[in-house]
C-alpha positions in Angstrom: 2.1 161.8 -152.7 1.2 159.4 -155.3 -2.5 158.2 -156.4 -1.5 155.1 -158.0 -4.1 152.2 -156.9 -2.3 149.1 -156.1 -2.9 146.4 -158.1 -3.1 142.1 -157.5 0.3 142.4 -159.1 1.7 144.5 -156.9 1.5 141.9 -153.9 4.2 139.8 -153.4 4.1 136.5 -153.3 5.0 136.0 -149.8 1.8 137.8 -148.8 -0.4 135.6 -151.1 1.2 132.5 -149.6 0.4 133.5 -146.3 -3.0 134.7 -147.7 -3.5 131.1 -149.0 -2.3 129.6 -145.9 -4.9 131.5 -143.7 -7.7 130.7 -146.1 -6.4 127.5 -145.7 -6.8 127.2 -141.6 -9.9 129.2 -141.8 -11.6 126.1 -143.8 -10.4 123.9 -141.5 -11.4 125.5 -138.2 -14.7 126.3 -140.1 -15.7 123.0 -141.4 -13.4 120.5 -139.5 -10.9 118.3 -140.4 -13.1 115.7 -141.6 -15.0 117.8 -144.3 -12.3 119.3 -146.0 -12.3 118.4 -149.7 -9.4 116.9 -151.1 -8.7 115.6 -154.6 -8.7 112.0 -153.3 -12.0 112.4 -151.7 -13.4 114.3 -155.1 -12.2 111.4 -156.9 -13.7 108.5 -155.0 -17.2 110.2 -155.1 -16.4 110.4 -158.8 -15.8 107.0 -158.7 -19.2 106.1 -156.6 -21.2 108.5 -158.7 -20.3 106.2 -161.7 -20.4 103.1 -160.2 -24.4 104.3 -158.9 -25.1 105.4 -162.6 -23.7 101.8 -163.6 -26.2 100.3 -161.5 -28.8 102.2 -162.3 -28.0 101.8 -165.9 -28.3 97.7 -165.2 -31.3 98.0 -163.4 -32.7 100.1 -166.4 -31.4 97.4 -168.8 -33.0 94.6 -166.6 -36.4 95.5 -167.1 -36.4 96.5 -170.9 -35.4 92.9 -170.9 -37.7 91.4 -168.7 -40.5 93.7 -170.3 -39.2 92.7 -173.9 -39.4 89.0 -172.8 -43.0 89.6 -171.4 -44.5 91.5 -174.5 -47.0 89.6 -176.3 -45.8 89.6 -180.3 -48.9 89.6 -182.0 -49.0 93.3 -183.7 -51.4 95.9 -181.9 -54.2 97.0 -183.8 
């Protein structure tokens, strides 16, 4: 009888596919359709998260300007 451990290797790759595949259908069943994440929906929060760190960014801008506009120029002191 032999000891040898079985290795990652040793599996084929017909029994990782159908590993994957029940990994797979045990996401969805778990978390549903709807909250699976798939690239498309990693990219448009991508997109979002830049387009809120754009605005923010503006927003920032905006009132350096209006504060620099405000600011009295005699010298403090």
């Amino acid at each position: 009888m032999s000891t040898e451990s079985i290795d990652l290797t040793t599996i084929s790759r017909t029994v990782a596919s159908l590993a994957v595949g029940v990994v797979h259908t045990l996401e969805r069943a778990v978390v549903g359709e709807a909250q699976m994440r798939t690239a498309r929906g990693n990219a448009w929060e991508a997109v979002c998260a830049d387009r809120a760190r754009a605005d923010q960014r503006a927003e920032l801008d905006r009132i350096v300007a209006e504060l620099t506009a405000n600011r009295d120029p005699r010298p403090m002191g």
